[in-house]
N, C-alpha and C positions, 0 to 999 in steps of 0.2 A: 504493500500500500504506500502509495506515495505520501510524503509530510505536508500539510497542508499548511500554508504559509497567513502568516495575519493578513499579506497586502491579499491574497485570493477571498479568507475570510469578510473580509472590510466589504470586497467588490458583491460578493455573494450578496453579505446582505443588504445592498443597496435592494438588489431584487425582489428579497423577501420581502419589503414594505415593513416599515415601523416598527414601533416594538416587538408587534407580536411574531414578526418573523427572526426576527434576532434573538427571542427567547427560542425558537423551535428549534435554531443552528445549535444553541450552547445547549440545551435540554434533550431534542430528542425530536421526533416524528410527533406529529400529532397526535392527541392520547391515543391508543390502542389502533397503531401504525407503528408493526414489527420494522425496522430496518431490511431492505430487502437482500436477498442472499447477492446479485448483481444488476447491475444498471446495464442495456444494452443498450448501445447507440448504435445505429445502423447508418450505412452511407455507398453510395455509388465507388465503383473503383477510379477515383479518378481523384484529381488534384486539389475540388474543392472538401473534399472528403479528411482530407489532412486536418483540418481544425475540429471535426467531430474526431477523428482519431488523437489530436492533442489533450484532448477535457478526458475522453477513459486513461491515458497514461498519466493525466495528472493528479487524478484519482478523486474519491469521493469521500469525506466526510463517515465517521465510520457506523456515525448515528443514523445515517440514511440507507448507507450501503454497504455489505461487507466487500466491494469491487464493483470495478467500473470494465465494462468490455466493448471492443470496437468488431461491427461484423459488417464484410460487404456481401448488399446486395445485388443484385444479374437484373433481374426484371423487376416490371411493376407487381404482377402477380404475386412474387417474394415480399417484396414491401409490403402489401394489402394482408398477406398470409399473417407476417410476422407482428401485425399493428392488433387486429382481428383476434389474435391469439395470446395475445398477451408475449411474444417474445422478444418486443423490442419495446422499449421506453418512449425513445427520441430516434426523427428519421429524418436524413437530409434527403428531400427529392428536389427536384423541379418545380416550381410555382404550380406552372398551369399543371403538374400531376396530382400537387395536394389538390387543388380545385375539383382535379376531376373524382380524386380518391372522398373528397368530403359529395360533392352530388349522388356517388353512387351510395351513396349512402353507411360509408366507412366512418366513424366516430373520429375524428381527428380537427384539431386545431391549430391554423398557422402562429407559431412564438415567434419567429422572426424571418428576416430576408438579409443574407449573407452574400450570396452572390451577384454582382449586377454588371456583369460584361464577361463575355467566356467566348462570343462567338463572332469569326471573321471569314474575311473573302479571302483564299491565301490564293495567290497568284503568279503568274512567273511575270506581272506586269506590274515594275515596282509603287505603282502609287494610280490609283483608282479612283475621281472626286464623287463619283455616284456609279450605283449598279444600271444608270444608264449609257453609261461608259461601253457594258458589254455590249449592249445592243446587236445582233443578229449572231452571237456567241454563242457556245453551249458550256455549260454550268455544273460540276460534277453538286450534287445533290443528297445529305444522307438521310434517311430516314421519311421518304413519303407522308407526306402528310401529317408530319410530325413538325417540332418549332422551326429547326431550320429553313424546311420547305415554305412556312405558313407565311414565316417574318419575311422571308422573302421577296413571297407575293406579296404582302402588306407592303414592305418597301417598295416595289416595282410601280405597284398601281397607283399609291401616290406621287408616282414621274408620269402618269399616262401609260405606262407600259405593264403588260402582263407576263409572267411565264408562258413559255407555250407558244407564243406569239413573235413577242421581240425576240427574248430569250429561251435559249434550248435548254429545259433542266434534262441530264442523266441522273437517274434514280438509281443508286447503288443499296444497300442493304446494312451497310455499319460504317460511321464514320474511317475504321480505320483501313478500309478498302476503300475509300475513298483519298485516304491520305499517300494510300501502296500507289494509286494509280499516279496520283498527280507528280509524285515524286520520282515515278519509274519513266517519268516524261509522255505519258499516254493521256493529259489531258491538261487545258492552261489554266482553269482554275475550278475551284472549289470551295465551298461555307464546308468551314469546320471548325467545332470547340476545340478549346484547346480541353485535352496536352496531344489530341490529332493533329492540330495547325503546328505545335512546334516538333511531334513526331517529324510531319511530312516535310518540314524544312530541314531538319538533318539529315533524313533519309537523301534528299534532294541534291543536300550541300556532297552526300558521301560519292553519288552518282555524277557530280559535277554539273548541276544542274539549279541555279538559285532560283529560288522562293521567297515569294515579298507577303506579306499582311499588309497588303493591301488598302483595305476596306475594315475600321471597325465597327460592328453593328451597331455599339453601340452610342457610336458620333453619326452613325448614318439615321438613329434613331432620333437623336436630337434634333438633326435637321428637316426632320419630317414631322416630329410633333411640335418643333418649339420648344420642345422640355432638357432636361438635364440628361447628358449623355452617358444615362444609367438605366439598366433595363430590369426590374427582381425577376430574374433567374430561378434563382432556388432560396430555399430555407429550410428552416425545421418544423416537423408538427409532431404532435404528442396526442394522444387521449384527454380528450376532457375529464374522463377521469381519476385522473393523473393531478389535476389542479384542485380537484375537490379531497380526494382523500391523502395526498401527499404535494400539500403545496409547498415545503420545505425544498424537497428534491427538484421540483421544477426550478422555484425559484435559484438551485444551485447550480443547476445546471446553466439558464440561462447568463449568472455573472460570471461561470467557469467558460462560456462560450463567449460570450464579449470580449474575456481577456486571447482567448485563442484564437480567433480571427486576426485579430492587429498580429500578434506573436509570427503565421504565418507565413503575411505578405512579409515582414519585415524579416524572416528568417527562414529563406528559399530552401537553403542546402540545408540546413539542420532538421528544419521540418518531413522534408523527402528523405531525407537519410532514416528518418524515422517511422517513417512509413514503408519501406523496405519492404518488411515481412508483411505486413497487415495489408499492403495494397503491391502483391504482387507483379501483375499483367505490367505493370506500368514499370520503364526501367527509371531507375532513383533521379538519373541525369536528365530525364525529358520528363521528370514532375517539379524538379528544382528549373530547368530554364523556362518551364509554362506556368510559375507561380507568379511572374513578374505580369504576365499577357492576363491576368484575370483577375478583374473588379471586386476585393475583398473589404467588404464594411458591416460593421454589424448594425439592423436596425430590429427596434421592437415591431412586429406586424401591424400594430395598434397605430404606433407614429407613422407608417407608409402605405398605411389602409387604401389612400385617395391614388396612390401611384399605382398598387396592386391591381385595384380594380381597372386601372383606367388602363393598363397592359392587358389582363385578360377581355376586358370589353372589346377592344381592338381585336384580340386575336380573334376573339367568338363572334367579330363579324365576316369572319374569311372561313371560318373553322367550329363551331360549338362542340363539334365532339374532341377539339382541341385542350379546352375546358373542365368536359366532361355535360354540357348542357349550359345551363344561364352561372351568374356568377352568384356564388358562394353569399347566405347570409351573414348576419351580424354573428352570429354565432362561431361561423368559421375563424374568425379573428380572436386570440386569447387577449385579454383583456389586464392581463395580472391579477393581483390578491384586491384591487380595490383598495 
């Protein structure tokens, strides 16, 4: 168990709210709330995943928890399994997946939004002022009808231009065949997250073949709404009740997760070096140089409610099953202790 340090205590209870949260840190779980044997936090294998894998290794309070564990998950199905079932705590997905996992009617509440820039045009054309630059190009594409695909077209048709039409999307099947192709010189460009966008530029660079980032989505997003060139990405959601019968733990989590996010971006190689075993797929050296390329800030759900929604309303007019159906009530948003 790791030692938990006064400044992490301090931050904690900022979260719990008031007294009565800083009496449940120094005393205990709320009355007849055994400590639980482990805390799972679940998270995608990928780079934004690092800061849910920093808060398990930095461990948990012993009154809450006898350990803290980090699990990736593969698919959404996994996610939904392990929320459903009681074997995960906290899950970092994708915005619009919590949206869609809260419509289908999964118990879950968004606590925050963590990621807000992960996705670009990589190209072998080093600078790109708009996706109508391509125009009568083709487009390597991952994920059909998933965000890359949607943001796309959202982008596009706010130039006047559609997929399809102007531009040629190729539909591939996983980002990181889309990263093999571009790099192996079988196609000039490609939307990919990172740590795909800076896999396919080293792969690129190995082959003799350079790769620009082109395009970031998320300054492509600002110029098309006017807003800040921040997009919520991902975040965490937990069980609502998770906040009813153990709001100690939540609250710990979330001030253990504030300090981990900054910790991250500011500590590329240390972070990936840590993640090593926990996120294998990904090799240490292209999750330390794709920490720099991706938008890490921690917000409460609550303060970016009016962003949240105003991304997924956009996307649910190109896409609802993007979503998961309409957008998520007041209830979807955790609120804190009050």
């Amino acid at each position: 168990m790791a030692r938990i340090t006064r400044r992490q205590f301090l931050s904690w209870a900022v979260y719990a709210g008031a007294g009565a949260a800083l009496g449940g840190l120094a005393s205990g779980c709320r009355r007849g709330a055994q400590p639980l044997d482990t805390v799972i936090i679940q998270g995608a294998a990928s780079p934004p995943s690092l800061a849910l894998l920093r808060v398990a290794q930095q461990g948990v309070p012993t009154n809450l928890a006898k350990a803290a564990r980090f699990q990736v998950w593969s698919t959404v199905d996994e996610v939904r399994a392990r929320i459903t079932s009681g074997q995960a705590h906290f899950s970092g997905v994708p915005v619009n997946v919590a949206a869609t996992l809260y419509n289908r009617g999964v118990a879950v509440q968004l606590l925050n939004v963590y990621i807000w820039g992960i996705l670009y045009l990589v190209s072998r054309t080093p600078h790109i002022a708009s996706l109508a630059d391509l125009r009568g190009e083709t487009v390597l594409i991952p994920f059909r009808g998933d965000l890359p695909d949607i943001l796309t077209q959202y982008l596009l048709r706010h130039e006047g231009l559609s997929l399809g039409s102007d531009i040629q999307p190729s539909y591939v099947s996983a980002a990181p065949e889309a990263a093999q192709l571009l790099a192996a010189g079988r196609a000039q460009h490609a939307v990919l997250s990172e740590p795909s966008a800076t896999l396919a530029i080293q792969k690129a660079q190995q082959n003799g073949i350079a790769l620009y980032r082109a395009l970031d989505y998320a300054q492509a997003w600002a110029a098309t709404t006017g807003r800040q060139p921040r997009i919520p990405m991902a975040g965490v959601v937990a069980q609502p009740e998770l906040a009813r019968s153990r709001p100690e733990l939540l609250a710990w989590f979330q001030g253990a997760f504030h300090e981990a996010v900054p910790w991250v971006a500011a500590h590329p190689g240390e972070a990936a070096q840590s993640g090593a075993q926990a996120i294998e797929a990904i090799p240490p050296a292209v999750m330390r140089d794709s920490v720099p390329h991706i938008q890490f800030s921690f917000e409460e759900a609550r303060a970016v409610r009016q962003e949240v929604e105003f991304f997924l309303s956009q996307m649910r007019a190109l896409s609802a099953e993007l979503i998961g159906g309409a957008l998520p009530s007041d209830a979807f948003y955790y609120q804190g202790q009050g």
